[in-house]
Every structure is written in C-alpha cells, then in structure tokens.
MMTF fields as JSON, N, C-alpha, C and O atoms, coordinates in Angstrom:
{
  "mmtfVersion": "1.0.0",
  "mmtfProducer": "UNKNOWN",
  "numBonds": 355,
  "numAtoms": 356,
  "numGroups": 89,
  "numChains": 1,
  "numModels": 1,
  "chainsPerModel": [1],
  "groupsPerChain": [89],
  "chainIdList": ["A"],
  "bondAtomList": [4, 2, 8, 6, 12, 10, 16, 14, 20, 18, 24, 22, 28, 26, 32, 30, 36, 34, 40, 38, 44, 42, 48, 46, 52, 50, 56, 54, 60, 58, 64, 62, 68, 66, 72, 70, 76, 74, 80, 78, 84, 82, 88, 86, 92, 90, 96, 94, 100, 98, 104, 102, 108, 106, 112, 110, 116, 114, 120, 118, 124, 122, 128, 126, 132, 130, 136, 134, 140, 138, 144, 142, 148, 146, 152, 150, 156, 154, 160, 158, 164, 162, 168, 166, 172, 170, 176, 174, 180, 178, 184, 182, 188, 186, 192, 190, 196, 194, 200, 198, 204, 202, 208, 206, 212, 210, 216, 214, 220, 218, 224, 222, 228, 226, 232, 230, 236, 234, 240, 238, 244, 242, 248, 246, 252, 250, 256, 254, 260, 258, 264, 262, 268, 266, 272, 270, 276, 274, 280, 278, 284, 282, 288, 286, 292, 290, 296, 294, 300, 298, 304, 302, 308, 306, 312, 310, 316, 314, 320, 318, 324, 322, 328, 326, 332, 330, 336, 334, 340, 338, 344, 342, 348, 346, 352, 350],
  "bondOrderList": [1, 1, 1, 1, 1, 1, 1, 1, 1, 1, 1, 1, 1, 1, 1, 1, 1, 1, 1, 1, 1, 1, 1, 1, 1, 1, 1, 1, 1, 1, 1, 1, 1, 1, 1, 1, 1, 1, 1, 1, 1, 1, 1, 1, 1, 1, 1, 1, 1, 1, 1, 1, 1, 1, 1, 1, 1, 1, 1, 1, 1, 1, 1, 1, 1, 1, 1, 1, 1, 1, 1, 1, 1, 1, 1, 1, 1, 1, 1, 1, 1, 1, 1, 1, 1, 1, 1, 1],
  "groupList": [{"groupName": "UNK", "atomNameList": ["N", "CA", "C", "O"], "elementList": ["N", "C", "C", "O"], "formalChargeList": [0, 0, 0, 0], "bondAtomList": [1, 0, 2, 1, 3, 2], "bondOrderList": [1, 1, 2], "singleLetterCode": "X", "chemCompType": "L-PEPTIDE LINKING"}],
  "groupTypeList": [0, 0, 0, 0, 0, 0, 0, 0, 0, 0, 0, 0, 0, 0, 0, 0, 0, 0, 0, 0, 0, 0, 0, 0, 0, 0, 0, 0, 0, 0, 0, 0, 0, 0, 0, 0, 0, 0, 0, 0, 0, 0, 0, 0, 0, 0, 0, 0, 0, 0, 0, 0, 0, 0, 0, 0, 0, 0, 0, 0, 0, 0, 0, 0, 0, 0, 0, 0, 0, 0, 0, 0, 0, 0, 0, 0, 0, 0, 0, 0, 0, 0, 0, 0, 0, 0, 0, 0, 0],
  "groupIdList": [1, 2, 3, 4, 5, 6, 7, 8, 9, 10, 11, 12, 13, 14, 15, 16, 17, 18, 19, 20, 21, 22, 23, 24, 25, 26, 27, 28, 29, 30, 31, 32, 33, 34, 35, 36, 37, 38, 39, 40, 41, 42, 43, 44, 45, 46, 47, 48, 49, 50, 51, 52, 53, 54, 55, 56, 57, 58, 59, 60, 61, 62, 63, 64, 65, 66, 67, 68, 69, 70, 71, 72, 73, 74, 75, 76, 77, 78, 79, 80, 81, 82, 83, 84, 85, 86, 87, 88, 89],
  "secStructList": [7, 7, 7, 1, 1, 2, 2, 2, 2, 2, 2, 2, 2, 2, 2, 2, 2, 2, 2, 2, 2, 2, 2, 2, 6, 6, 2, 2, 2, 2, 2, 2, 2, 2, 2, 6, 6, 7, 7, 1, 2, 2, 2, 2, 2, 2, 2, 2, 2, 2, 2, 2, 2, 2, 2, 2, 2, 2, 2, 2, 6, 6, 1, 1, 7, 2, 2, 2, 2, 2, 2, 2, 2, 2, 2, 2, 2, 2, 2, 2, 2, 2, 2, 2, 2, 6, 6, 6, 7],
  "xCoordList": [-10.783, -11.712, -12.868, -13.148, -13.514, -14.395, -15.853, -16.255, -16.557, -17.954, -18.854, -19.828, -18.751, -19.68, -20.385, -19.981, -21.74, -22.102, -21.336, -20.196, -21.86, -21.117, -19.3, -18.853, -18.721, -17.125, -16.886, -16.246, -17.765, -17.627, -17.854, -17.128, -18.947, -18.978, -17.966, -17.77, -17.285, -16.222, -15.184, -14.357, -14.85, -13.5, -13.746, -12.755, -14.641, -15.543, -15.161, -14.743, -15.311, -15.809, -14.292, -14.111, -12.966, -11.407, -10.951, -10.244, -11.749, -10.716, -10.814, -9.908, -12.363, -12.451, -11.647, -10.782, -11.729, -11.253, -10.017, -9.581, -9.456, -7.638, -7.26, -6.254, -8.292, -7.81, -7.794, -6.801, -9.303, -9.867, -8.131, -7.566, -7.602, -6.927, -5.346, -4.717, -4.842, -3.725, -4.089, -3.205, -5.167, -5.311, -4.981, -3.932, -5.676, -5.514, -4.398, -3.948, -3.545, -2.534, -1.071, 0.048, -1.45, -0.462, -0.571, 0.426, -2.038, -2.291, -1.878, -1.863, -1.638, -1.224, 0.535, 1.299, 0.564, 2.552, 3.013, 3.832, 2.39, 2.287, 2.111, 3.057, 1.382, 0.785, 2.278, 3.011, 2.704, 4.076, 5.517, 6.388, 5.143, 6.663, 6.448, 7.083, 5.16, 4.891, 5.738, 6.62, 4.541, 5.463, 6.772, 7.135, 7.659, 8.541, 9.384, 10.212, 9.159, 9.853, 10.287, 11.164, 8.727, 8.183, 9.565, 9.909, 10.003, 11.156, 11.351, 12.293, 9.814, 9.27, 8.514, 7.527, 8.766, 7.959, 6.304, 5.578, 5.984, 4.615, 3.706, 2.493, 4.274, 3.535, 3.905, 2.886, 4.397, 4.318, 3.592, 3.01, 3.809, 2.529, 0.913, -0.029, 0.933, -0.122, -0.914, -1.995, 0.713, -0.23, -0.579, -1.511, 0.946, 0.56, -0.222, -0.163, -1.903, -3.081, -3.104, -2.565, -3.942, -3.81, -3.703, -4.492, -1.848, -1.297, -1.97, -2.86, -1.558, -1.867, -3.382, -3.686, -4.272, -5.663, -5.843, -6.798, -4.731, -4.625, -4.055, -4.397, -3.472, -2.65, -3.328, -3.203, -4.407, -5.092, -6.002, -6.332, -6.555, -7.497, -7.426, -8.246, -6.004, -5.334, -5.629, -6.15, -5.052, -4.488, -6.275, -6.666, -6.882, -8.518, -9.024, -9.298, -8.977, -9.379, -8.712, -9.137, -7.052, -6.818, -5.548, -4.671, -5.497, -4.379, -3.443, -3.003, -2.433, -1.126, -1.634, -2.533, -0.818, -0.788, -0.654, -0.068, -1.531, -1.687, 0.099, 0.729, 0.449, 2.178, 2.746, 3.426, 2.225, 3.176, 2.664, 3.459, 0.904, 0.938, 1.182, 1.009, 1.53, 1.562, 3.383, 3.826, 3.954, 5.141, 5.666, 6.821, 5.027, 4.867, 4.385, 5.277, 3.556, 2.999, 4.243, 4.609, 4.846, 5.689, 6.719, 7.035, 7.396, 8.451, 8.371, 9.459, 7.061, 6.547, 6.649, 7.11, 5.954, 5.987, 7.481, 7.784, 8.472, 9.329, 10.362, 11.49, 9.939, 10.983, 10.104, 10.601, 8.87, 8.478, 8.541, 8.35, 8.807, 9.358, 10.962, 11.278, 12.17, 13.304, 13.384, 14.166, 12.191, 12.533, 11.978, 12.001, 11.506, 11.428, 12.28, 12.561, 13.136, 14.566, 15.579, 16.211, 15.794, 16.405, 16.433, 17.406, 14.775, 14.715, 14.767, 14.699, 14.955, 14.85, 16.318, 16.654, 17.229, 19.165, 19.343, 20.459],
  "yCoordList": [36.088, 34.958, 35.274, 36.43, 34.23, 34.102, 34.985, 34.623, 36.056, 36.068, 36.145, 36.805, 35.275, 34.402, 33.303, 33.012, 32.497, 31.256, 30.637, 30.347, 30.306, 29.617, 29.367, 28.268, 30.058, 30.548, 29.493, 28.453, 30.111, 29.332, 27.52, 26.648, 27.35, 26.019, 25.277, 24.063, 26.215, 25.357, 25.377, 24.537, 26.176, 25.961, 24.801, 24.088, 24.459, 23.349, 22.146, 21.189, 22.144, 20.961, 20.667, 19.56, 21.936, 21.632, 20.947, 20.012, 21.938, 20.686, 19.315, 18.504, 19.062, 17.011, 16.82, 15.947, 17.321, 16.778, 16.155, 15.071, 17.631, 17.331, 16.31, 15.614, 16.223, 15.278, 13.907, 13.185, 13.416, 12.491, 11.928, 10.858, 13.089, 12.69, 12.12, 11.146, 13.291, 12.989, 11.183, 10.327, 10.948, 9.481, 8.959, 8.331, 8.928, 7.565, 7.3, 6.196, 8.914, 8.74, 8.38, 8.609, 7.757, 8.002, 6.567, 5.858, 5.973, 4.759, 3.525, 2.296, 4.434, 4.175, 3.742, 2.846, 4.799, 4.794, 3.78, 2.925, 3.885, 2.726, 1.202, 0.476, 0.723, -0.643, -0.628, -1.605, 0.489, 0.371, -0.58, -1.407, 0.001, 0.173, -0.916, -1.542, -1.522, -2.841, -4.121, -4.979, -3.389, -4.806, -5.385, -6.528, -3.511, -3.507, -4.361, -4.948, -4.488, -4.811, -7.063, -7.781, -7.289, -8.773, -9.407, -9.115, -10.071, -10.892, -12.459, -13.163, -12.692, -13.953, -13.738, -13.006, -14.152, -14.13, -14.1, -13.334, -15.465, -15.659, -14.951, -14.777, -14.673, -13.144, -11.812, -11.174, -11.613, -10.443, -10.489, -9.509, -11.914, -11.797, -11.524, -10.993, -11.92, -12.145, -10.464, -9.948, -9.975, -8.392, -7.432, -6.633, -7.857, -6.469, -6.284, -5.209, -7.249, -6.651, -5.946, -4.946, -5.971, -4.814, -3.82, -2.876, -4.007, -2.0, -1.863, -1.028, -2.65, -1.851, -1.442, -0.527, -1.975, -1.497, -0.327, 0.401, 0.023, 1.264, 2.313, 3.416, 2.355, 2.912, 3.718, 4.929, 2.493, 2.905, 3.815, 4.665, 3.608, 4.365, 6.266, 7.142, 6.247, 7.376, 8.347, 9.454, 7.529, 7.894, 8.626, 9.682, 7.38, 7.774, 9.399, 10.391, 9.061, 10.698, 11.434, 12.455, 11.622, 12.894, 13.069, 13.87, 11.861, 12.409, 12.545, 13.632, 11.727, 11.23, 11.255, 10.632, 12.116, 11.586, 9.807, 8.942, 9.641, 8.468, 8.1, 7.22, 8.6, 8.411, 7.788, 6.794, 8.979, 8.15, 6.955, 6.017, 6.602, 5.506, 4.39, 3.321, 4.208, 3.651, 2.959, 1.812, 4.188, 3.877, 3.54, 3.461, 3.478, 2.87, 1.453, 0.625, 1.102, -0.605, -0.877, -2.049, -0.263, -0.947, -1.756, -2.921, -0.463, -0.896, -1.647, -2.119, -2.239, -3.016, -4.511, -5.433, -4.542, -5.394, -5.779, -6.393, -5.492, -5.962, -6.21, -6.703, -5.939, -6.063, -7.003, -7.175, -7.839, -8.852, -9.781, -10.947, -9.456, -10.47, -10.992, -12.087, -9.73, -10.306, -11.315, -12.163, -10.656, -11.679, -13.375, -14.239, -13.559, -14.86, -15.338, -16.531, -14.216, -14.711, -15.112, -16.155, -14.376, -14.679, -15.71, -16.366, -15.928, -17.591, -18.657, -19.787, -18.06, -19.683, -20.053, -21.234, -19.057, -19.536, -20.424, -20.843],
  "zCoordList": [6.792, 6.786, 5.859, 5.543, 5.445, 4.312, 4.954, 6.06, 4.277, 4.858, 4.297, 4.659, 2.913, 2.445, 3.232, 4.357, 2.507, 3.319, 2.596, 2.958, 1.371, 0.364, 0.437, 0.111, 0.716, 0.86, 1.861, 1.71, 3.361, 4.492, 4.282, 4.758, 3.522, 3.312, 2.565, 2.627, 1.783, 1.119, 1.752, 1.397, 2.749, 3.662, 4.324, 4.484, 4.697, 5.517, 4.904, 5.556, 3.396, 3.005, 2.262, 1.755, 2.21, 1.555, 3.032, 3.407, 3.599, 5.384, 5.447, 5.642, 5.208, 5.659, 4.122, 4.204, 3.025, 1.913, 1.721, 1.334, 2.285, 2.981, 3.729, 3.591, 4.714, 6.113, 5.479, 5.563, 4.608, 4.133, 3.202, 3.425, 2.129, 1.178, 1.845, 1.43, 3.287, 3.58, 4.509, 4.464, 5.104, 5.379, 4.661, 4.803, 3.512, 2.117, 1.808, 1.503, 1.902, 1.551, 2.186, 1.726, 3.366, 4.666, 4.638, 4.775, 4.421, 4.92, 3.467, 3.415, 2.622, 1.004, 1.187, 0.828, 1.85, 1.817, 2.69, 2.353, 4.029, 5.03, 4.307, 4.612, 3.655, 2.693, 1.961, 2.116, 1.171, 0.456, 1.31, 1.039, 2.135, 3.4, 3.126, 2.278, 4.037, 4.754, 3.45, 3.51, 2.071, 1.156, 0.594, 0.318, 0.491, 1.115, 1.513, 0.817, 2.95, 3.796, 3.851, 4.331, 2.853, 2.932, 2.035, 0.889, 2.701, 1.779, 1.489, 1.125, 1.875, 1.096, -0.116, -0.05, -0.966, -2.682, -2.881, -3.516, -1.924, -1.979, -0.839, -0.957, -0.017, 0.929, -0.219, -0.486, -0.494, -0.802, -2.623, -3.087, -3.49, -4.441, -3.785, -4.374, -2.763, -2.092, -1.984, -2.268, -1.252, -0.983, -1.96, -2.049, -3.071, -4.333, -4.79, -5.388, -4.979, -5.211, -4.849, -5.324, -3.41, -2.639, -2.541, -2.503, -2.442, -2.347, -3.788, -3.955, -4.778, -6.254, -6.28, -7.044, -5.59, -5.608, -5.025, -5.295, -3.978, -2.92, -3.73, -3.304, -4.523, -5.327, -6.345, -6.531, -7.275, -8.161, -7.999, -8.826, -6.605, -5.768, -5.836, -6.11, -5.431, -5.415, -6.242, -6.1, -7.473, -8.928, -9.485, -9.983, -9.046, -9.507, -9.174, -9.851, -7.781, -6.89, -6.968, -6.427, -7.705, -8.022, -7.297, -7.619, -5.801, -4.962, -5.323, -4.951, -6.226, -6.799, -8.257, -8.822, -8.641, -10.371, -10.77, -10.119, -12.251, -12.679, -13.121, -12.533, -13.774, -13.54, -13.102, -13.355, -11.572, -10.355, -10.197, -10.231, -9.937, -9.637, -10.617, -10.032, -11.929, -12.488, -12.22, -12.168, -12.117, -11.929, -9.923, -9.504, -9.514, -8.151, -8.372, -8.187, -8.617, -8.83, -10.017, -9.934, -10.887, -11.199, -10.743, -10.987, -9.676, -9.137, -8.367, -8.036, -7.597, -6.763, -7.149, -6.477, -8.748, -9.271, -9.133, -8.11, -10.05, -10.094, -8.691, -8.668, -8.114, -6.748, -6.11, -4.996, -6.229, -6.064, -6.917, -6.572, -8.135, -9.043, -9.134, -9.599, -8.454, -8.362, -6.509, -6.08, -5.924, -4.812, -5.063, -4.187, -6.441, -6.843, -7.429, -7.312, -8.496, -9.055, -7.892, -8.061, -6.72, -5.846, -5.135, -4.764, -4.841, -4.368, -4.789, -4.306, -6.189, -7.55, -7.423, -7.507, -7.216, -7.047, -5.782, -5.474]
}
C-alpha cells in the first residue's frame, strides 16, 4: 500500500474515477440495448440523439476510443435507417 499523502490521494481519486467511468459506461451500453431492441422507425429516430450524445460523451472523456464511438453511432444509424426501408415495403 501507498505511504505517500499524495499516492494515497490518488488511489482515492482512480477509485471514484473508475466507479464514475464503469457507470457511464454500463448506463451507455444499457441506452444501446434499449434502441436496439425499438422496432418502430420513428421511436427509435427519436432516441438516436440521445444514445449518440451518450456515446460522444464517452469518446470525449477518454472511456471508449473515438473509433469505437464513431463506429457505434454508425451502426445505430443504419439499423434505424433499414427499419424505415423495412417499413416503406
């Protein structure tokens, strides 16, 4: 264990950091599922702000590479865009 002050304060301050990051990010994946799951067109244009704002969030603070999130709101996008091709047949 650390017996620094300084040392000690940063174990302190990687714990809420962690806790803080695995929330965002639990509550990030959760928003995914949810839109997911929506297999009406206009609920789920509705939410992809949203997750994509949740997403971007991420990408900002470091949690998830910009990549990934870039390529996550993609696939989002388009799988809310074929559930409009689907409803247009």
């Amino acid at each position: 264990m650390a017996n620094h002050k300084a040392t000690k304060k940063d174990v302190r301050q990687a714990t809420k950091r962690r806790d803080r990051n695995r929330y965002y990010g639990k509550t990030t994946r959760n928003a995914i599922r949810d839109l997911r799951e929506i297999k009406v067109q206009k609920e789920a244009g509705d939410k992809l702000p949203e997750v994509a704002a949740m997403i971007d969030k991420l990408a900002k603070k470091g949690i998830i590479h910009k990549n990934k999130a870039a390529n996550l709101k993609s696939k989002l996008t388009r799988k809310v865009n074929a559930l409009g091709a689907t409803a247009a047949k």
